[in-house]
C-alpha positions as CSV (number, residue, x, y, z in Angstrom):
1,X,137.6,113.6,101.4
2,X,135.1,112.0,104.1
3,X,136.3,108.7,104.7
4,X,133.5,105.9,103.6
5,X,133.0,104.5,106.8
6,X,132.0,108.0,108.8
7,X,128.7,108.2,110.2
8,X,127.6,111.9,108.6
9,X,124.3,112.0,110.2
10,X,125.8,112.1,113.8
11,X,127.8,115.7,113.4
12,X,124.0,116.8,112.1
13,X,122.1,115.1,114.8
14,X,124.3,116.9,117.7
15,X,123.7,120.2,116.0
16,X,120.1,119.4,116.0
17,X,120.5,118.5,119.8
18,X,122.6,121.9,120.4
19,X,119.4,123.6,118.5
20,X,116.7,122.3,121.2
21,X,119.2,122.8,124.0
22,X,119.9,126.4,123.5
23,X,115.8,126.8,122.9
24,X,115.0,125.4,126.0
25,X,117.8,127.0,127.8
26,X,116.7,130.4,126.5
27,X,113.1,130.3,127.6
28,X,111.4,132.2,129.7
29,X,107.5,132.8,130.3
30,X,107.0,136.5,129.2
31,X,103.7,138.3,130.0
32,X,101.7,139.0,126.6
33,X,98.9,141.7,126.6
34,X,96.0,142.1,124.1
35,X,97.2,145.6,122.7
36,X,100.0,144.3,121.0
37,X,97.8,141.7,118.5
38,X,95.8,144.1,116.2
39,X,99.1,143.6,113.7
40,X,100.6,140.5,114.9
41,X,98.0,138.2,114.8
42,X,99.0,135.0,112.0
43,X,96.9,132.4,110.5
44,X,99.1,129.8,110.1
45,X,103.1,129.4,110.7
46,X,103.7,130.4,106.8
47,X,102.4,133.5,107.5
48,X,104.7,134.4,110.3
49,X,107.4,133.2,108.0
50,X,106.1,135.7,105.3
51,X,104.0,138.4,106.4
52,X,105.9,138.4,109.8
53,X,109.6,137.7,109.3
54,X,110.6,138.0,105.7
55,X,108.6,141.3,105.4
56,X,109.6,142.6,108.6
57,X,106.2,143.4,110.3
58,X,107.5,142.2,113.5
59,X,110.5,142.3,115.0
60,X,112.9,139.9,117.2
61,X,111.6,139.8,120.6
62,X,107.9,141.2,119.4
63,X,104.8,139.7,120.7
64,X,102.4,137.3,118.5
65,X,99.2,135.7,118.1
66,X,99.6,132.4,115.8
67,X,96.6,130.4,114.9
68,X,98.2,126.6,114.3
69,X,98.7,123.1,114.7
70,X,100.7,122.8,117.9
71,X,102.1,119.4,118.0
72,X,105.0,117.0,119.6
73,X,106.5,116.5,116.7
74,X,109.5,119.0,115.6
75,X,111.1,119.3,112.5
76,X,114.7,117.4,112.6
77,X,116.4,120.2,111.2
78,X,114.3,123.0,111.9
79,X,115.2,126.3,109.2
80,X,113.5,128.9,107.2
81,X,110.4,127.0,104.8
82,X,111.3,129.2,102.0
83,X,114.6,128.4,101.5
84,X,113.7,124.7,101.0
85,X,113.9,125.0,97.4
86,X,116.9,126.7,97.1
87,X,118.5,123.7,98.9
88,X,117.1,121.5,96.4
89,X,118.0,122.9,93.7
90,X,121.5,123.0,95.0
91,X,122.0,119.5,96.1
92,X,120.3,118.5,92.2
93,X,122.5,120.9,90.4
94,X,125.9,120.7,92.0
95,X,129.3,120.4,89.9
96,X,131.6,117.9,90.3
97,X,132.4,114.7,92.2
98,X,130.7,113.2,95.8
99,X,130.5,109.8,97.1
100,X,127.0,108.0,97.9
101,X,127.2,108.3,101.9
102,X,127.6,112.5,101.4
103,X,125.4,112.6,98.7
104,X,123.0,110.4,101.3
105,X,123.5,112.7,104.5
106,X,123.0,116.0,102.2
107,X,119.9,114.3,100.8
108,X,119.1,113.6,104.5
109,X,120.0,117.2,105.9
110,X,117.8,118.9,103.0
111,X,115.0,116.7,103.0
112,X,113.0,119.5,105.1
113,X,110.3,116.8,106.1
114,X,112.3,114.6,108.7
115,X,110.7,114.8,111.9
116,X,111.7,114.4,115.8
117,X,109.7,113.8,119.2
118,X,111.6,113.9,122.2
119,X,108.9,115.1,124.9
120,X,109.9,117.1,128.1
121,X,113.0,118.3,129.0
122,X,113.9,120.3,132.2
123,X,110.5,121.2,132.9
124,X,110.4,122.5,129.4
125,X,108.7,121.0,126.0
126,X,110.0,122.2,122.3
127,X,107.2,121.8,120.5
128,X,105.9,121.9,116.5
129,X,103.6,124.9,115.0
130,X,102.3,124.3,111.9
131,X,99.3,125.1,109.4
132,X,96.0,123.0,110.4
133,X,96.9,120.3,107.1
134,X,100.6,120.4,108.3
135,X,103.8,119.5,106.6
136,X,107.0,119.2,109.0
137,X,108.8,121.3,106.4
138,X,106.6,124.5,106.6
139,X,106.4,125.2,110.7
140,X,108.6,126.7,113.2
141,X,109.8,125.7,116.6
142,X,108.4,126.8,120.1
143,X,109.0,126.1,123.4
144,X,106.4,126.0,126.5
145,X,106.2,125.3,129.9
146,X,105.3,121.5,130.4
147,X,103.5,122.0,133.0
148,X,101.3,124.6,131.5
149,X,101.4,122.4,128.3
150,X,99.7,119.2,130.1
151,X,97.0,121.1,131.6
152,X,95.5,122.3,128.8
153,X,96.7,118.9,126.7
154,X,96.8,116.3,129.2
155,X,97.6,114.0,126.2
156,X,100.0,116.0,124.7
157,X,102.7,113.0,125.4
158,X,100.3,110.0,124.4
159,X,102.0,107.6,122.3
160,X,99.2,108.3,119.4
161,X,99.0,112.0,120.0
162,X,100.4,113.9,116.4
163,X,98.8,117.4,117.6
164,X,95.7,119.5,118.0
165,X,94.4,122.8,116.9
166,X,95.2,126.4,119.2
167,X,95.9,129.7,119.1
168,X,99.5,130.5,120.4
169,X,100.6,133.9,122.3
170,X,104.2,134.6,122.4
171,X,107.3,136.2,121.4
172,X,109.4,135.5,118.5
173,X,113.3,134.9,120.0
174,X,116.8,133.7,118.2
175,X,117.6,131.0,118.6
176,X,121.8,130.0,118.0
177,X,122.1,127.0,116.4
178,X,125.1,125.2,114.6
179,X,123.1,123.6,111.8
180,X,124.9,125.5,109.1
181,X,128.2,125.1,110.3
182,X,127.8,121.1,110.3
183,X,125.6,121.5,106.7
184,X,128.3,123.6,105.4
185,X,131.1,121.4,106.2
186,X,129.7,118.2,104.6
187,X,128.6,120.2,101.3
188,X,131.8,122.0,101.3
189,X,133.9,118.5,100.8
190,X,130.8,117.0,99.0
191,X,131.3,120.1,96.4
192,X,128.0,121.2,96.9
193,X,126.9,125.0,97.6
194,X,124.4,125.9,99.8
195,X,125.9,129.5,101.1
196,X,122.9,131.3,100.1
197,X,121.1,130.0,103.2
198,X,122.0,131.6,106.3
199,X,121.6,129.0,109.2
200,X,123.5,131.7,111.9
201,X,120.2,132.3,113.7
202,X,116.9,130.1,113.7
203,X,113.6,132.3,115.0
204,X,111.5,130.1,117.2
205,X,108.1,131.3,119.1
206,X,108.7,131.5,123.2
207,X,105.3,130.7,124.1
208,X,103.5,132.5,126.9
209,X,99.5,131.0,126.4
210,X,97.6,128.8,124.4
211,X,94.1,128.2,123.7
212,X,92.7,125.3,122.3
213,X,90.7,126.1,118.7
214,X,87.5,123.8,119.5
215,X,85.2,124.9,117.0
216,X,86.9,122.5,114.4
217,X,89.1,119.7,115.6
218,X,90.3,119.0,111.5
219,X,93.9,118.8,111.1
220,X,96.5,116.8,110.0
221,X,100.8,116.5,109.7
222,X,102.8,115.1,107.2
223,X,105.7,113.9,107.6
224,X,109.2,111.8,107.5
225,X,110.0,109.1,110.3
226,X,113.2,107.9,110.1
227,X,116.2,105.7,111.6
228,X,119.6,106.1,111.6
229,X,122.3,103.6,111.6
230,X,126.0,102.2,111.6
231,X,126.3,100.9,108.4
232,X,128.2,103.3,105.9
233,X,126.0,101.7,103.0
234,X,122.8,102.6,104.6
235,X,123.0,105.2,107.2
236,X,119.2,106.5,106.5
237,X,116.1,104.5,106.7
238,X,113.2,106.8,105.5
239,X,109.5,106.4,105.4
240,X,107.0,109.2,104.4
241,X,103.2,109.2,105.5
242,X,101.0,111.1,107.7
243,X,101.3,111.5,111.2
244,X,97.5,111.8,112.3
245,X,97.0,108.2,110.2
246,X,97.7,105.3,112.8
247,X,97.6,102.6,109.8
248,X,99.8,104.6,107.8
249,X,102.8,105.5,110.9
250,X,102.2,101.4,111.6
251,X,103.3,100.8,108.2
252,X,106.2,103.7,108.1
253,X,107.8,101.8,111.3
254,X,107.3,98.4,110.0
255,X,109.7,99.2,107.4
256,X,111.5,101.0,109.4
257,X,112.4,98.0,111.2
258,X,111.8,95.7,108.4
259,X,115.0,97.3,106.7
260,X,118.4,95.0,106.5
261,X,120.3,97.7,108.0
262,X,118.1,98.2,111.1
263,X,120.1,95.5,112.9
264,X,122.7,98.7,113.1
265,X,120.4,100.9,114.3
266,X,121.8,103.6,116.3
267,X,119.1,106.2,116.6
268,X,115.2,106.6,116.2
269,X,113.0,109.7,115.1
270,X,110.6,109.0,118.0
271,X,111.1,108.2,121.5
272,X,107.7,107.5,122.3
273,X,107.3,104.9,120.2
274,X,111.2,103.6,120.0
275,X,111.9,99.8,120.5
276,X,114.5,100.6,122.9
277,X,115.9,103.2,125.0
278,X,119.1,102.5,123.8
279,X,117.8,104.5,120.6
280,X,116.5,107.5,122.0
281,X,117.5,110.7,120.4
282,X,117.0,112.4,124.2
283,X,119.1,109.3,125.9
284,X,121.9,109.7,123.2
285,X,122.1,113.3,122.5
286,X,120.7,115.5,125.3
């Protein structure tokens, strides 16, 4: 049995960190040609999920065209979209006995919508793909040159910057991440199942170009900020509201840091916009 006082978020945050370390580390800018695109060209994230991956129209290691919402903002715990009910439904319909803080970090871990801006790293930026009316919980991952990245969106890293419409070239890569060994273990003493998901492997888009979409600049993200803290009680502080709305992510980090258990803050969902440095997911984890 966990012991009350553990901290459960941290073994998930490191996995997270081991997620965007083994992206990075596995990129590489590979040339893309036009002749490859008359089949693998996507309208949204969702559809490389679907059309792409789960009906096996492309391949690892094939080459894409995605039409998106590229964006700073990653999910937290980046998996497959259309397993997010079937972890749902298994942490509302498990048997037997848990104690609040698992039941809080499975809540967290599922939650899909928890979301995570880190910037650059190592010359490289993991970056968000989603549908033009985003929701954190229904893109995938990609990595890009930063260098590239801030000449086509010299603001990509402004503090009010959520994302902007473009059409991604690229290949689809594996990415290995530990997420389901960490997600396992906390269900598996929390007596909850969630072995259907397989969480070896995450796919993640290796970006080679990107265009900006300029004929219509609409587009929005949805999304989770969140804080993390010390105190077993309260080890989650969660808002919900959209990303693009200045009024609303004002409000969201208000109370955040409005919350009792803020004064044990150990980590932040943003480090843009994080009081302190001290809180950075980056500074603490990578």
């Amino acid at each position: 049995m966990i012991e009350p006082t553990e901290l459960l978020w941290k073994p998930l945050l490191e996995a997270t960190a081991q997620t965007i370390v083994g992206a990075l580390g596995a990129y590489a800018i590979k040339e893309v040609t036009g002749r490859f695109f008359n089949d693998n060209t996507f309208e949204s994230p969702m559809d490389l999920w679907k059309r792409g991956i789960h009906n096996h129209s492309i391949d690892i290691g094939d080459k894409i065209r995605l039409e998106c919402l590229i964006s700073p903002y990653t999910q937290l715990f980046p998996c497959d979209p259309f397993d997010n009910a079937k972890l749902w439904r298994k942490l509302y319909t498990f048997e037997g006995k848990v104690t609040a803080q698992e039941y809080q970090a499975m809540e967290f871990y599922v939650g899909a919508d928890e979301t995570l801006r880190v910037g650059s790293l190592n010359g490289e930026t993991l970056v968000g793909l989603y549908y033009r009316y985003g929701y954190i919980g229904e893109g995938i991952i990609g990595v890009v040159s930063t260098t590239k990245l801030l000449k086509l969106i010299p603001n990509f890293f402004d503090k009010e910057f959520f994302g902007t419409r473009a059409m991604v070239t690229g290949t689809v890569e594996l990415c290995p991440t530990q997420h389901g060994f960490v997600a396992q273990g906390i269900a598996n003493k929390a007596g909850i199942d969630i072995s259907s998901v397989d969480y070896k492997k995450l796919p993640y888009v290796n970006i080679n170009s990107l265009k900006l979409i300029n004929r219509d600049t609409t587009c929005s993200l949805l999304a989770s900020p969140w804080a993390v803290t010390d105190d077993p009680e309260a080890q989650y502080i969660i808002q919900y509201g959209y990303l693009d709305k200045p009024d609303e992510m004002v409000t969201c980090i208000n109370n955040i840091q409005r919350a009792k258990a803020w004064e044990n803050v150990r980590v932040f969902f943003d480090d843009l916009k994080a009081p302190s440095p001290d809180i950075s997911f980056k500074k603490i984890f990578l």
